[in-house]
DRENROMAR-759480 format. One record per residue (C-alpha): x, y, z; residue in one letter. Coordinates in steps of 0.25 Angstrom, whole numbers, plus 5000, padded with zeros to 4 digits. Layout:
XYZA;...
//
This chain:
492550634980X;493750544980X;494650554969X;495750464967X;496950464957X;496750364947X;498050294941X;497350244930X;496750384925X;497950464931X;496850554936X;496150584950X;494650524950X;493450534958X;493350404965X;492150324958X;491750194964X;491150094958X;490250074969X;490450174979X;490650194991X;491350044988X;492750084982X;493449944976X;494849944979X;495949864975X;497249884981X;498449814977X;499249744988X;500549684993X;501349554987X;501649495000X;503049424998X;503749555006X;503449655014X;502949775010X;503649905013X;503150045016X;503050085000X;501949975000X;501350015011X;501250145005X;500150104995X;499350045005X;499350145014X;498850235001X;497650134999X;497250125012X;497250265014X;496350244999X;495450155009X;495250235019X;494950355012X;493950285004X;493250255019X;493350385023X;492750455010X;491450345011X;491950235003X;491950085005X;493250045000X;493349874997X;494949864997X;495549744988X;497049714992X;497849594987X;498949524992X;499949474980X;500449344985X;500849274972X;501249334958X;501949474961X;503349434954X;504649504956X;504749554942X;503549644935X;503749584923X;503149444927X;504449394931X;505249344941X;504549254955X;503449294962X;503649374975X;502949274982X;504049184979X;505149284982X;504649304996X;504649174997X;506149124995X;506449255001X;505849205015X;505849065014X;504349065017X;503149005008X;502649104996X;501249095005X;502049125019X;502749255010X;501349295007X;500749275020X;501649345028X;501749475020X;500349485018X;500349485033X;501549585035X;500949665025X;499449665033X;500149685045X;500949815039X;499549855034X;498849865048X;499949945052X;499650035042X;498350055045X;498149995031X;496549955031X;496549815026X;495949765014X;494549735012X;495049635004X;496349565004X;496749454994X;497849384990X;498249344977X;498649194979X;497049184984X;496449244971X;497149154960X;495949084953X;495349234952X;496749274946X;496649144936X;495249194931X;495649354928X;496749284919X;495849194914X;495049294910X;495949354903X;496549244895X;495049254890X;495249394885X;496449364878X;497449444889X;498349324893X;499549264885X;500449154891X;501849144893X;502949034898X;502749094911X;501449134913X;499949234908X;500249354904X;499249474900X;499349534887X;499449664889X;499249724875X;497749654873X;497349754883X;497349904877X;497449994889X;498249904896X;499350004903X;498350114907X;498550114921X;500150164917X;500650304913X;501750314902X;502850314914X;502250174919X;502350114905X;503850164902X;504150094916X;503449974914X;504149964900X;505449984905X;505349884917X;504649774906X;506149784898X;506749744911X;505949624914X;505349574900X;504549424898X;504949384886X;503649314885X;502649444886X;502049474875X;502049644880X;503049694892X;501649724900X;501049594898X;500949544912X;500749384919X;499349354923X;499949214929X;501149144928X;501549004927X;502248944938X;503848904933X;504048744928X;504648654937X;504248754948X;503348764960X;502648894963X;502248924978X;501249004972X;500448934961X;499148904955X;498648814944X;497948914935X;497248854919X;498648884913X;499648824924X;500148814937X;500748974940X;500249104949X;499449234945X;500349364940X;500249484950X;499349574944X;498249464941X;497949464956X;497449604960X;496549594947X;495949454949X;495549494966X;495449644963X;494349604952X;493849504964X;493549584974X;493249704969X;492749684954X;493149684939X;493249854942X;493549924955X;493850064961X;495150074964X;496350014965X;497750044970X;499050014973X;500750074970X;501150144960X;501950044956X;500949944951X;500350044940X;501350004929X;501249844932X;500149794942X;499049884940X;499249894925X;499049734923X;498049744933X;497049834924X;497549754912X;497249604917X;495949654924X;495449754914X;495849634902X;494849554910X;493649624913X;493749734903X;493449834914X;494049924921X;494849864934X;495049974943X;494450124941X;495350204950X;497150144950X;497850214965X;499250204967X;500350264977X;501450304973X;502950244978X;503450264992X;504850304989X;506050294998X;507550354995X;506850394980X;506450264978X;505150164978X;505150074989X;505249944985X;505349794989X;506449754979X;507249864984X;507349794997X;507349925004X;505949935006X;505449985020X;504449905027X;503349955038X;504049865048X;505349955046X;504650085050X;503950015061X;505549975066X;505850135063X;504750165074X;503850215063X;502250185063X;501850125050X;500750205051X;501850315049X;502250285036X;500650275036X;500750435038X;501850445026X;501050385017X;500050505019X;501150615016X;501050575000X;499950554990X;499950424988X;500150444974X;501650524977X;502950464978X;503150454994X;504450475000X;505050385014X;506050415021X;506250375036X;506050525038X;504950555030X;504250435039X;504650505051X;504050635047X;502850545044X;502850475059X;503050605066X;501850665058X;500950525062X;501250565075X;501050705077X;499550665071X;499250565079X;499650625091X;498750735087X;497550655084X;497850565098X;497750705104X;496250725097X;496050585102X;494950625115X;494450745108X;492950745107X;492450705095X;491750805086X;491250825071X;492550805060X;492950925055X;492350945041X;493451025034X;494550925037X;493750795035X;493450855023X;494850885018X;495450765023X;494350695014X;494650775003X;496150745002X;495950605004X;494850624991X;495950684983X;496650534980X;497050524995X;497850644995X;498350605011X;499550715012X;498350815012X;497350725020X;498550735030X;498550895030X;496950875032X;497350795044X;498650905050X;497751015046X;496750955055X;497750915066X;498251055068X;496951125066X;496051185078X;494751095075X;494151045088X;495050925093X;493750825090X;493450885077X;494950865074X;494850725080X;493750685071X;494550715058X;495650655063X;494950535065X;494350515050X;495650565044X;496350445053X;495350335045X;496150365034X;497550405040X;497650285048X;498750325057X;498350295070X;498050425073X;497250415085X;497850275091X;498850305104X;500150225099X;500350095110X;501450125117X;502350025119X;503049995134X;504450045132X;505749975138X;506350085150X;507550075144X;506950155132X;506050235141X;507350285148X;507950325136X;506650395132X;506650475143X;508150505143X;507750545127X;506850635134X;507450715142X;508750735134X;507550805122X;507050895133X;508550925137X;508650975122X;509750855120X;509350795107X;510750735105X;510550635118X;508950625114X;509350585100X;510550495107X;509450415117X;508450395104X;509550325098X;509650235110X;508350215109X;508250185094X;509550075097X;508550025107X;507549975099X;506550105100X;506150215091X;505750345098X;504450405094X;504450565099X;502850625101X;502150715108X;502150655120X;503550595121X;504450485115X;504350355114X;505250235109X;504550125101X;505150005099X;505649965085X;
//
């Protein structure tokens, strides 16, 4: 039985789908006005591992995923522009161009993740008149007050509104409200449900809507298509940690205030990806995209592997160096399994397959899925028997494990140099092999050490 740690009840459950073995799920996805760094990529990699999983234990997962393309401000208290917009003047490019390109980039970063794609993937600014409806609905029920600046949701008409947050979420977000205060809110946790475009002033983004020209709030968006797609009430959904106290909080409120059911039954989300003791963040501007590791000769499907040294609900730590450990560890996997790669097929091996299954059951516990895997690696099974299990464990691992890398024609130049590399590390001269790699990095090239020699990728 699968059991999956419930944010909502703070407790492990046995998965119960509506209508297994269909599993709803809604996953919340990126606002495209930036690329996305691997901190992000960090909760995707948690729910497609989810995905995949589900497949693996006989479920049919229907995957929701949205793309916020207009109403995620830069403030979280409803103020501030619109990230669209920022991106926007930022790269002298149409709000829409901002939107198409990092949806694209963040597609692309995806793939090379070996990130499933969605079932369903929607966009915010094509689901407006579904957005207008949920508010409608709403205004019915007597949810929704107005202010000079737009609809907000009255917090305090709902009674359990909140239940998604501990006490330590509600001290936060009390904190954060003294900062950035509307005078205009009737409660700090009151949130905009659409806002009115500024007088005198031309959105790139706007809509005409039955109380003016303006644009949706964030959270309206994921309830309006997740109810869309997947119904009033729906399995699971997930998404970072970070979007307990705010996004998922009004979420529950505004759809829950609606339909007087509940909106999702089961709340999964990973925990930060911190690097020098701190969350990863856009607005620090230090953030670290894929396309860094990739220029520091690193696979993405590397950082792919680090994801799996943590539960995805534990705080995990980058460093270059812990990456590196990470790599060298893909490697010596893969290299294992391309090993297995001719064996004769035969029967999986029950105990391993079954223990890989039962961490993977136990709210994706992937550090002890990957001892399965190591324990496998390093047993004496039959190399087809292992072969097998390395191949069910890989549709969910998705590392690449059995695909031969493309090598790449290298300049002489730096084939030289690798040979000189060579033979200075059998001559035990490690001060003139570290010196040539050095070279060879000035060069343009990365050297990537294996079993069966180095090699130099380009950066």
């Amino acid at each position: 039985m699968v059991r999956l740690y419930n944010s909502l009840t703070r407790t492990k459950e046995d998965l119960d789908a509506l209508c297994a073995p269909k599993v709803g799920l809604y996953t919340c996805g990126p606002t495209v006005y930036n690329d996305q760094h691997v901190g992000n990529y960090r909760t995707y990699v948690f729910e497609d591992i989810l995905v995949r999983a589900l497949k693996l234990l006989g479920y049919v997962p229907n995957r929701v995923m949205n793309i916020t393309d207009v109403g995620h401000l830069t403030s979280q208290g409803d103020e501030g522009e619109d990230k669209m917009e920022v991106g926007s003047a930022r790269e002298g490019k149409s709000a829409w161009e901002i939107a198409k390109f990092y949806t694209e980039a963040f597609l692309a970063d995806c793939r090379d993740l070996n990130i499933l794609p969605a079932d369903i993937l929607c966009r915010a600014t094509d689901h407006i008149p579904e957005q207008i409806a949920l508010i409608q609905r709403l205004e019915a029920k007597g949810f929704v007050y107005k202010t000079s600046d737009g609809l907000y949701f009255d917090t305090a008409k709902l009674p359990d509104y909140g239940k998604l947050m501990t006490r330590e979420h509600v001290e936060g977000l009390r904190s954060g409200a003294r900062v950035e205060a509307n005078a205009e809110k009737k409660h700090i946790t009151d949130f905009a449900l659409w806002k009115f475009s500024p007088a005198g002033t031309k959105r790139q983004m706007e809509w005409d809507s039955p109380w003016g020209k303006g644009f949706p709030g964030w959270h309206i968006e994921c309830s309006a298509m997740a109810m869309r797609f997947l119904g009033e009430t729906f399995d699971i959904h997930c998404g970072g940690v970070d979007h307990i106290t705010i996004h998922h909080t009004n979420e529950i409120a505004q759809s829950e205030g609606a339909t007087g059911k509940p909106f999702a039954k089961v709340w999964m989300h990973s925990e930060f990806l911190l690097m020098n003791n701190a969350k990863m963040a856009k607005s620090s501007g230090g953030f670290v995209r894929l396309s860094d590791l990739k220029g520091r000769g690193f696979s993405p499907l590397d950082y792919r592997y680090h994801c799996f040294t943590a539960h995805y609900r534990k705080q995990l730590d980058f460093t270059w160096e812990t990456l590196e450990a990470s790599k060298t560890s893909r490697r010596r996997l893969k290299e294992a399994c391309l090993m297995l790669k001719d064996e004769p097929s035969k029967p999986n091996c029950a105990e391993y397959a079954a223990r890989f299954k039962d961490a993977l059951c136990d709210d994706l516990n992937m550090p002890a899925a990957m001892a399965v895997v190591w324990d496998a690696v390093k047993s004496d099974l039959p190399g087809g028997a292992k072969r097998s299990f390395l191949e069910e464990a890989e549709t969910v691992l998705a590392l690449d494990l059995f695909r031969k890398d493309v090598e790449e024609a290298v300049d002489p130049e730096i084939a030289k140099l690798l040979a000189a590399r060579d033979d200075a590390r059998k001559r035990k001269d490690f001060t003139e092999a570290d010196r040539i790699r050095k070279v060879i990095d000035q060069l343009g090239y990365v050297v990537m050490d294996g079993m069966a020699g180095a090699k130099a990728v380009k950066k």
